[in-house]
N, C-alpha and C positions, 0 to 999 in steps of 0.2 A: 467486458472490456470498455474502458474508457477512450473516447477518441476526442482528444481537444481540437478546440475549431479553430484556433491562429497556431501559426508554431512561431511565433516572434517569438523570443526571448523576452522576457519584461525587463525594465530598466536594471543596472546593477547583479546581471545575472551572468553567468560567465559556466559554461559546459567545460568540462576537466577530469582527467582521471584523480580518483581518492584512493591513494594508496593506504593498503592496511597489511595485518600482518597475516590475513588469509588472500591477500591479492588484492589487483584493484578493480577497481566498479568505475562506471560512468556515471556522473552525478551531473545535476544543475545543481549551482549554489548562489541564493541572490543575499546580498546582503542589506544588512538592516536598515530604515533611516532614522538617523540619532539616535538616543541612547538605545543601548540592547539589550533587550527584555529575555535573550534566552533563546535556544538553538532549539531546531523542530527537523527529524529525519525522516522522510516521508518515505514508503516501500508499494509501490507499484500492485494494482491485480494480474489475476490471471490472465494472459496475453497482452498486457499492458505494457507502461514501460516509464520512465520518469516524466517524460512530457506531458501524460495524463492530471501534471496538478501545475499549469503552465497559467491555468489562469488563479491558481490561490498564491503565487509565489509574489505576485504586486502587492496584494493588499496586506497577507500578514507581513510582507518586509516594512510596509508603508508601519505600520504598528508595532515595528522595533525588534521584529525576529528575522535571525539567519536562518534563513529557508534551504536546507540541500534532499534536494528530490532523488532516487536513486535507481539504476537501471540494477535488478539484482543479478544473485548468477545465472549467466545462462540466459540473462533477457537482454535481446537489441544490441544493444554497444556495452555490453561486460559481458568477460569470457565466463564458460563454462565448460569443463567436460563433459563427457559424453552417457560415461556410465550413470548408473541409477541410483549407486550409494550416496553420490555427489550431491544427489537432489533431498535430501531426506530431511525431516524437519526442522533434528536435531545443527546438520550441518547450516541449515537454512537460519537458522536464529542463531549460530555462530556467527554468522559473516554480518550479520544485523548489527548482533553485538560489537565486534569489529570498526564496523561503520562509524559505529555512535562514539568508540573509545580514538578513533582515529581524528574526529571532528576536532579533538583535542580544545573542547568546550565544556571540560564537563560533563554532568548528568543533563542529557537533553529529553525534550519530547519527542516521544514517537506515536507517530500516528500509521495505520498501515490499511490501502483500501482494500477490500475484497480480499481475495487469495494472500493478498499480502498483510493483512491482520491476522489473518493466523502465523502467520511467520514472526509479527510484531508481540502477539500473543506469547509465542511462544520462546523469543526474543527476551521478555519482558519476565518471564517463569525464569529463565536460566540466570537472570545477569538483571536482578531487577536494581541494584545502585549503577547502572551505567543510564538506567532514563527517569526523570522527574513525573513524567505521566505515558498514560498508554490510551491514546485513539483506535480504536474500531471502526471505521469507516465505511458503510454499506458493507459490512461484515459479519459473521457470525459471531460467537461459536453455536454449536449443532449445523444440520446436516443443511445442505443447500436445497430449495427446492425442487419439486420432481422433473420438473422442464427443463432445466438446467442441469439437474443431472443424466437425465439423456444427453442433453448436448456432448456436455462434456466426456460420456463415455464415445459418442459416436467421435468426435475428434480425437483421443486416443485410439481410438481402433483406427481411422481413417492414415492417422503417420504411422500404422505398422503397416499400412497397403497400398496405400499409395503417396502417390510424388508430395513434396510439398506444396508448386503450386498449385494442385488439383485440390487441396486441402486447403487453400490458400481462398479458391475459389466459392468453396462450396460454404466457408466461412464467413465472406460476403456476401452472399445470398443468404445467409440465415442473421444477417446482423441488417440487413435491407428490410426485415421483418419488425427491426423498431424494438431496442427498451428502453429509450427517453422518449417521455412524454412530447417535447418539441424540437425532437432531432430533427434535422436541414439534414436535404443535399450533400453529400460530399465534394469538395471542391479536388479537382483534378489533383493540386498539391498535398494534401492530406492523403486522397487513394494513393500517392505514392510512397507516402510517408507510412501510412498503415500497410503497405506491401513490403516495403524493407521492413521494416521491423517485424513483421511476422518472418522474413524470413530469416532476416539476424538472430531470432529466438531462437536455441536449442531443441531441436523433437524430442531431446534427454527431459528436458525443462519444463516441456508444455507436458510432456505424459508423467515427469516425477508431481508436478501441481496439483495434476489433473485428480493423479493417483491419493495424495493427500486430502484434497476437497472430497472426495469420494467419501472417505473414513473419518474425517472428523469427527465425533459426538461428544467429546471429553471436557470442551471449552465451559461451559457453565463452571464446573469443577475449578477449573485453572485460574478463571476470574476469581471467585470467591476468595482464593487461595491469596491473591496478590496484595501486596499491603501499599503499591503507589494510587494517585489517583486512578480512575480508570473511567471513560466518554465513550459512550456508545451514540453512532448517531449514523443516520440516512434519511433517504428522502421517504416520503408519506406513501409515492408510488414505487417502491424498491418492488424486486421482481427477484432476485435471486437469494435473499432469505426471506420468510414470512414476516411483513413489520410485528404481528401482532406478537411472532416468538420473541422478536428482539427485543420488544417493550418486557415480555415476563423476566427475559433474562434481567435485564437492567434493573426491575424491582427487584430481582430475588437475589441480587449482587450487591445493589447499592451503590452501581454505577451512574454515573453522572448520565444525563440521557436529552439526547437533541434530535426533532425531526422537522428537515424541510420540506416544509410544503410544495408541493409539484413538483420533485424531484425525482428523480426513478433511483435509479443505481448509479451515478456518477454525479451527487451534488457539486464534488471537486471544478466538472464542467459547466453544469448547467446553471447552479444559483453559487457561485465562488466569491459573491461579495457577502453574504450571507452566510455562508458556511463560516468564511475568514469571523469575523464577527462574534459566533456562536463558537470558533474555537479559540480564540483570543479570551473569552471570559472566561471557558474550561482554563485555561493556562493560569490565567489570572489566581483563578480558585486554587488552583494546585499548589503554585509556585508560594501565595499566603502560606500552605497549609505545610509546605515543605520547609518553612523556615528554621521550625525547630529540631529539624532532622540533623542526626549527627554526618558529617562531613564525611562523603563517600571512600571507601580506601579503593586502592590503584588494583584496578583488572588487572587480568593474563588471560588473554586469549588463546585458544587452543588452535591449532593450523593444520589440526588434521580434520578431513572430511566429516 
Protein backbone atom coordinates (compact mmCIF):
# COMPACT_ATOMS: atom_id res chain seq x y z
CA UNK A 1 0.00 0.00 0.00
CA UNK A 2 1.03 3.28 -0.98
CA UNK A 3 0.17 6.12 1.59
CA UNK A 4 0.97 9.71 0.22
CA UNK A 5 2.11 12.22 2.59
CA UNK A 6 0.06 15.59 1.45
CA UNK A 7 -3.49 14.95 0.00
CA UNK A 8 -3.31 18.69 -1.58
CA UNK A 9 -4.36 18.31 -4.86
CA UNK A 10 -1.52 19.72 -7.25
CA UNK A 11 -2.27 22.69 -9.25
CA UNK A 12 -4.64 21.98 -12.30
CA UNK A 13 -6.10 18.92 -10.88
CA UNK A 14 -9.76 18.59 -10.36
CA UNK A 15 -11.40 14.89 -8.72
CA UNK A 16 -14.51 13.84 -10.80
CA UNK A 17 -16.48 10.82 -11.73
CA UNK A 18 -15.27 9.22 -15.45
CA UNK A 19 -18.07 7.90 -16.92
CA UNK A 20 -17.56 4.76 -19.07
CA UNK A 21 -19.54 2.33 -20.56
CA UNK A 22 -18.77 -0.28 -17.77
CA UNK A 23 -19.73 2.59 -15.10
CA UNK A 24 -17.92 5.15 -13.42
CA UNK A 25 -14.72 5.33 -11.47
CA UNK A 26 -13.44 8.20 -9.34
CA UNK A 27 -10.36 9.65 -10.88
CA UNK A 28 -8.00 12.74 -10.37
CA UNK A 29 -7.22 14.24 -13.55
CA UNK A 30 -4.46 17.19 -13.79
CA UNK A 31 -4.02 18.59 -16.76
CA UNK A 32 -0.96 19.34 -18.78
CA UNK A 33 1.18 22.52 -19.09
CA UNK A 34 1.47 23.71 -22.73
CA UNK A 35 1.58 21.72 -25.32
CA UNK A 36 0.45 17.91 -24.77
CA UNK A 37 2.66 15.33 -24.94
CA UNK A 38 0.10 12.45 -24.41
CA UNK A 39 -2.46 11.07 -21.74
CA UNK A 40 -1.05 8.61 -18.85
CA UNK A 41 -3.79 6.30 -16.85
CA UNK A 42 -2.51 5.38 -13.77
CA UNK A 43 -4.24 2.14 -11.72
CA UNK A 44 -3.89 2.03 -8.12
CA UNK A 45 -2.30 -1.16 -5.64
CA UNK A 46 -3.66 -3.41 -3.52
CA UNK A 47 -5.41 -1.32 -0.84
CA UNK A 48 -4.60 1.59 -2.46
CA UNK A 49 -6.39 4.09 -4.20
CA UNK A 50 -5.72 7.07 -6.75
CA UNK A 51 -4.29 9.40 -4.37
CA UNK A 52 -1.20 7.16 -3.92
CA UNK A 53 0.37 8.99 -7.32
CA UNK A 54 -0.63 12.67 -5.84
CA UNK A 55 2.78 13.62 -5.77
CA UNK A 56 3.82 12.35 -9.74
CA UNK A 57 0.62 14.16 -11.08
CA UNK A 58 2.72 17.88 -10.80
CA UNK A 59 5.75 17.10 -12.33
CA UNK A 60 4.51 14.79 -15.26
CA UNK A 61 1.69 17.43 -15.95
CA UNK A 62 4.65 20.14 -15.54
CA UNK A 63 6.18 17.94 -18.79
CA UNK A 64 3.07 18.26 -20.85
CA UNK A 65 0.90 15.08 -19.80
CA UNK A 66 -2.67 14.64 -18.73
CA UNK A 67 -2.27 12.76 -15.81
CA UNK A 68 -5.81 10.83 -14.52
CA UNK A 69 -5.06 8.69 -11.50
CA UNK A 70 -7.95 6.08 -10.87
CA UNK A 71 -9.86 4.65 -7.89
CA UNK A 72 -10.65 1.17 -9.57
CA UNK A 73 -13.79 -0.98 -8.79
CA UNK A 74 -14.50 -1.66 -5.74
CA UNK A 75 -11.67 0.72 -4.23
CA UNK A 76 -12.40 3.97 -2.02
CA UNK A 77 -14.70 6.22 -4.08
CA UNK A 78 -15.74 3.89 -7.13
CA UNK A 79 -18.45 1.48 -6.69
CA UNK A 80 -18.26 -2.04 -6.84
CA UNK A 81 -20.37 -5.14 -6.25
CA UNK A 82 -20.09 -7.53 -3.98
CA UNK A 83 -19.87 -10.73 -5.60
CA UNK A 84 -16.58 -12.36 -6.72
CA UNK A 85 -17.15 -12.75 -10.44
CA UNK A 86 -16.99 -8.99 -10.41
CA UNK A 87 -13.55 -8.88 -9.23
CA UNK A 88 -11.88 -11.26 -11.64
CA UNK A 89 -9.04 -10.31 -13.88
CA UNK A 90 -10.56 -10.64 -16.92
CA UNK A 91 -13.54 -8.07 -15.69
CA UNK A 92 -10.66 -5.98 -14.12
CA UNK A 93 -8.68 -5.27 -17.37
CA UNK A 94 -12.22 -4.42 -18.91
CA UNK A 95 -12.96 -1.65 -16.97
CA UNK A 96 -9.07 -0.52 -17.57
CA UNK A 97 -9.66 -0.85 -20.96
CA UNK A 98 -12.85 1.33 -20.62
CA UNK A 99 -11.10 3.95 -18.78
CA UNK A 100 -8.47 4.51 -21.33
CA UNK A 101 -11.30 4.47 -24.40
CA UNK A 102 -13.38 6.92 -22.24
CA UNK A 103 -10.39 9.51 -21.77
CA UNK A 104 -11.39 9.93 -25.37
CA UNK A 105 -7.52 10.67 -25.91
CA UNK A 106 -6.62 8.21 -27.88
CA UNK A 107 -4.21 5.40 -27.24
CA UNK A 108 -2.66 6.42 -23.80
CA UNK A 109 -0.12 5.34 -21.38
CA UNK A 110 -0.69 2.98 -18.76
CA UNK A 111 1.13 2.57 -16.00
CA UNK A 112 -0.22 0.23 -13.05
CA UNK A 113 1.57 0.02 -9.48
CA UNK A 114 1.68 -3.14 -7.65
CA UNK A 115 -1.75 -5.09 -7.75
CA UNK A 116 -2.56 -2.78 -10.21
CA UNK A 117 -0.05 -3.86 -12.96
CA UNK A 118 -1.43 -6.86 -13.15
CA UNK A 119 -4.58 -5.52 -13.98
CA UNK A 120 -2.59 -3.03 -16.51
CA UNK A 121 -0.89 -6.12 -17.51
CA UNK A 122 -3.65 -7.66 -18.19
CA UNK A 123 -5.48 -4.60 -19.58
CA UNK A 124 -2.79 -4.26 -22.10
CA UNK A 125 -3.02 -8.51 -23.33
CA UNK A 126 -6.84 -7.84 -24.05
CA UNK A 127 -7.05 -4.41 -25.85
CA UNK A 128 -3.40 -3.62 -26.59
CA UNK A 129 -4.32 -0.54 -29.36
CA UNK A 130 -6.26 1.24 -26.56
CA UNK A 131 -2.44 2.15 -24.83
CA UNK A 132 0.87 3.40 -26.51
CA UNK A 133 2.92 1.88 -23.68
CA UNK A 134 2.50 -0.36 -20.41
CA UNK A 135 4.43 0.58 -16.96
CA UNK A 136 4.90 -1.95 -14.35
CA UNK A 137 5.48 -0.16 -11.41
CA UNK A 138 6.82 -1.91 -8.12
CA UNK A 139 5.07 -4.77 -9.90
CA UNK A 140 5.44 -8.10 -11.08
CA UNK A 141 4.66 -10.49 -12.97
CA UNK A 142 5.51 -13.93 -10.93
CA UNK A 143 4.55 -14.56 -7.51
CA UNK A 144 4.92 -11.83 -4.70
CA UNK A 145 7.18 -12.48 -1.99
CA UNK A 146 6.80 -14.91 0.92
CA UNK A 147 6.07 -12.19 3.63
CA UNK A 148 3.68 -10.60 1.74
CA UNK A 149 2.06 -13.52 0.82
CA UNK A 150 1.39 -14.33 4.27
CA UNK A 151 0.00 -11.02 4.78
CA UNK A 152 -2.02 -11.05 2.28
CA UNK A 153 -3.67 -14.47 3.00
CA UNK A 154 -3.98 -13.44 6.76
CA UNK A 155 -6.05 -10.28 5.63
CA UNK A 156 -8.30 -12.38 3.42
CA UNK A 157 -9.04 -14.63 6.07
CA UNK A 158 -9.25 -11.85 8.66
CA UNK A 159 -12.54 -10.10 6.37
CA UNK A 160 -14.17 -13.61 6.52
CA UNK A 161 -14.03 -13.18 10.59
CA UNK A 162 -14.00 -10.51 11.45
CA UNK A 163 -15.41 -6.81 11.68
CA UNK A 164 -13.66 -4.58 9.29
CA UNK A 165 -12.50 -2.24 11.77
CA UNK A 166 -10.68 -4.96 13.65
CA UNK A 167 -9.00 -5.70 10.36
CA UNK A 168 -8.61 -2.15 9.82
CA UNK A 169 -6.65 -2.18 12.90
CA UNK A 170 -4.55 -5.03 12.86
CA UNK A 171 -3.54 -3.58 9.43
CA UNK A 172 -1.98 -0.53 10.97
CA UNK A 173 -0.07 -2.34 13.28
CA UNK A 174 1.49 -4.37 10.49
CA UNK A 175 2.17 -1.27 8.20
CA UNK A 176 3.73 0.64 11.59
CA UNK A 177 6.36 -2.32 10.87
CA UNK A 178 7.77 0.01 7.88
CA UNK A 179 8.35 -0.85 3.99
CA UNK A 180 9.65 2.57 3.07
CA UNK A 181 12.99 3.11 3.79
CA UNK A 182 12.18 6.69 5.26
CA UNK A 183 8.58 6.49 6.10
CA UNK A 184 7.43 9.50 8.84
CA UNK A 185 4.93 9.48 11.20
CA UNK A 186 1.55 9.50 10.09
CA UNK A 187 -0.16 12.86 10.51
CA UNK A 188 -3.54 12.60 12.24
CA UNK A 189 -5.06 13.74 8.50
CA UNK A 190 -3.68 11.04 6.54
CA UNK A 191 -4.71 8.26 9.61
CA UNK A 192 -8.00 9.50 8.60
CA UNK A 193 -7.79 9.39 5.31
CA UNK A 194 -6.07 5.90 5.19
CA UNK A 195 -9.17 4.69 7.59
CA UNK A 196 -11.82 5.76 5.03
CA UNK A 197 -10.46 4.52 2.38
CA UNK A 198 -9.93 1.28 3.75
CA UNK A 199 -13.23 1.29 4.70
CA UNK A 200 -14.77 2.70 1.35
CA UNK A 201 -12.77 -0.40 -0.15
CA UNK A 202 -14.95 -3.56 -0.89
CA UNK A 203 -14.03 -6.85 1.42
CA UNK A 204 -15.39 -8.34 -2.28
CA UNK A 205 -12.24 -6.15 -3.59
CA UNK A 206 -9.58 -6.70 -1.18
CA UNK A 207 -10.31 -10.67 -1.04
CA UNK A 208 -10.89 -10.82 -5.30
CA UNK A 209 -6.98 -8.88 -5.38
CA UNK A 210 -5.80 -10.52 -2.66
CA UNK A 211 -7.03 -13.88 -4.49
CA UNK A 212 -5.36 -12.97 -7.79
CA UNK A 213 -1.77 -11.74 -6.30
CA UNK A 214 -1.99 -15.14 -4.76
CA UNK A 215 -1.95 -17.12 -8.37
CA UNK A 216 -0.17 -14.98 -10.54
CA UNK A 217 2.88 -16.78 -12.29
CA UNK A 218 1.91 -16.45 -16.05
CA UNK A 219 3.25 -12.72 -16.44
CA UNK A 220 6.70 -13.31 -17.99
CA UNK A 221 4.67 -15.11 -20.74
CA UNK A 222 2.20 -12.14 -21.25
CA UNK A 223 5.04 -9.62 -21.46
CA UNK A 224 6.81 -11.39 -23.96
CA UNK A 225 3.70 -11.75 -25.74
CA UNK A 226 2.97 -7.77 -26.08
CA UNK A 227 4.12 -5.94 -29.00
CA UNK A 228 3.70 -2.15 -27.33
CA UNK A 229 6.65 -0.60 -25.39
CA UNK A 230 6.73 -2.13 -22.09
CA UNK A 231 8.98 -0.36 -18.46
CA UNK A 232 9.52 -2.23 -15.74
CA UNK A 233 10.64 -0.17 -12.90
CA UNK A 234 10.85 0.02 -8.79
CA UNK A 235 12.79 0.99 -6.19
CA UNK A 236 16.46 -0.89 -5.35
CA UNK A 237 14.82 -1.49 -1.82
CA UNK A 238 11.28 -3.04 -3.23
CA UNK A 239 10.11 -5.75 -0.66
CA UNK A 240 7.13 -7.17 -2.31
CA UNK A 241 8.68 -8.61 -5.60
CA UNK A 242 12.27 -9.91 -5.48
CA UNK A 243 14.26 -6.82 -7.49
CA UNK A 244 16.67 -9.40 -8.65
CA UNK A 245 13.43 -11.39 -10.30
CA UNK A 246 12.22 -8.30 -11.78
CA UNK A 247 15.62 -7.38 -13.41
CA UNK A 248 15.71 -11.28 -15.03
CA UNK A 249 12.28 -10.68 -16.17
CA UNK A 250 13.09 -7.29 -17.86
CA UNK A 251 16.31 -8.96 -19.68
CA UNK A 252 14.32 -11.97 -20.72
CA UNK A 253 11.47 -9.63 -22.27
CA UNK A 254 13.37 -6.82 -23.47
CA UNK A 255 11.61 -4.58 -21.37
CA UNK A 256 12.70 -1.07 -20.81
CA UNK A 257 14.00 -1.36 -17.22
CA UNK A 258 14.40 1.60 -14.26
CA UNK A 259 15.34 1.31 -10.61
CA UNK A 260 15.40 4.03 -7.89
CA UNK A 261 17.69 4.12 -5.70
CA UNK A 262 16.38 4.12 -1.97
CA UNK A 263 13.11 3.53 -2.87
CA UNK A 264 11.19 0.56 -1.45
CA UNK A 265 7.85 -0.24 -2.95
CA UNK A 266 6.08 3.12 -3.50
CA UNK A 267 8.73 5.21 -5.69
CA UNK A 268 5.36 7.09 -6.92
CA UNK A 269 5.69 8.58 -2.97
CA UNK A 270 8.96 8.61 -1.86
CA UNK A 271 11.34 9.74 -4.87
CA UNK A 272 8.23 11.31 -7.42
CA UNK A 273 10.62 13.85 -9.00
CA UNK A 274 12.73 11.07 -10.19
CA UNK A 275 10.40 8.61 -11.04
CA UNK A 276 8.48 11.48 -13.21
CA UNK A 277 11.66 11.91 -15.04
CA UNK A 278 12.68 8.36 -15.74
CA UNK A 279 8.96 7.91 -16.89
CA UNK A 280 8.94 10.92 -19.24
CA UNK A 281 12.00 9.44 -21.23
CA UNK A 282 10.09 5.82 -21.27
CA UNK A 283 7.23 7.83 -22.90
CA UNK A 284 9.44 9.72 -25.00
CA UNK A 285 10.97 6.31 -26.29
CA UNK A 286 7.63 4.86 -26.97
CA UNK A 287 5.76 7.50 -28.33
CA UNK A 288 9.31 7.98 -31.34
CA UNK A 289 8.85 4.34 -31.75
CA UNK A 290 5.00 4.48 -32.24
CA UNK A 291 5.05 6.90 -34.87
CA UNK A 292 4.98 4.41 -37.65
CA UNK A 293 2.24 2.50 -36.26
CA UNK A 294 -0.90 2.21 -38.16
CA UNK A 295 -3.65 4.40 -36.71
CA UNK A 296 -5.54 2.51 -34.01
CA UNK A 297 -9.35 1.44 -35.07
CA UNK A 298 -12.26 2.20 -32.59
CA UNK A 299 -12.79 -0.33 -29.48
CA UNK A 300 -16.08 -1.96 -28.14
CA UNK A 301 -16.11 -2.60 -24.89
CA UNK A 302 -17.82 -5.21 -23.40
CA UNK A 303 -20.21 -4.29 -20.01
CA UNK A 304 -20.57 -7.52 -18.91
CA UNK A 305 -18.47 -8.52 -15.67
Amino acid sequence: MSKPRSLTLPPRTRAHRLETVRGGFAVLDTAPVGERHGTVLMLPGYTGSKEDFLALLGPLSEAGYRVVAVDGRGQNESHGPRGRAAYSRRALALDAVAQAVALRDGPVHLLGHSFGGLVARSAAVLAPRAFRSLTLLSSGPGRVARPQRVRIRALRAGHALLAKERVWRTTRWLDSRGEEPDEAVDSAELVGFLRRRWMLTKVAQLSGAGRLLLRDADGPAELAGLTLPVHLAYGSDEMVWAPAELAAVAARTGAHHTVVEGAGHSPNVSHPAELAERLVAFWERADAADADREEPVALRVSTAP
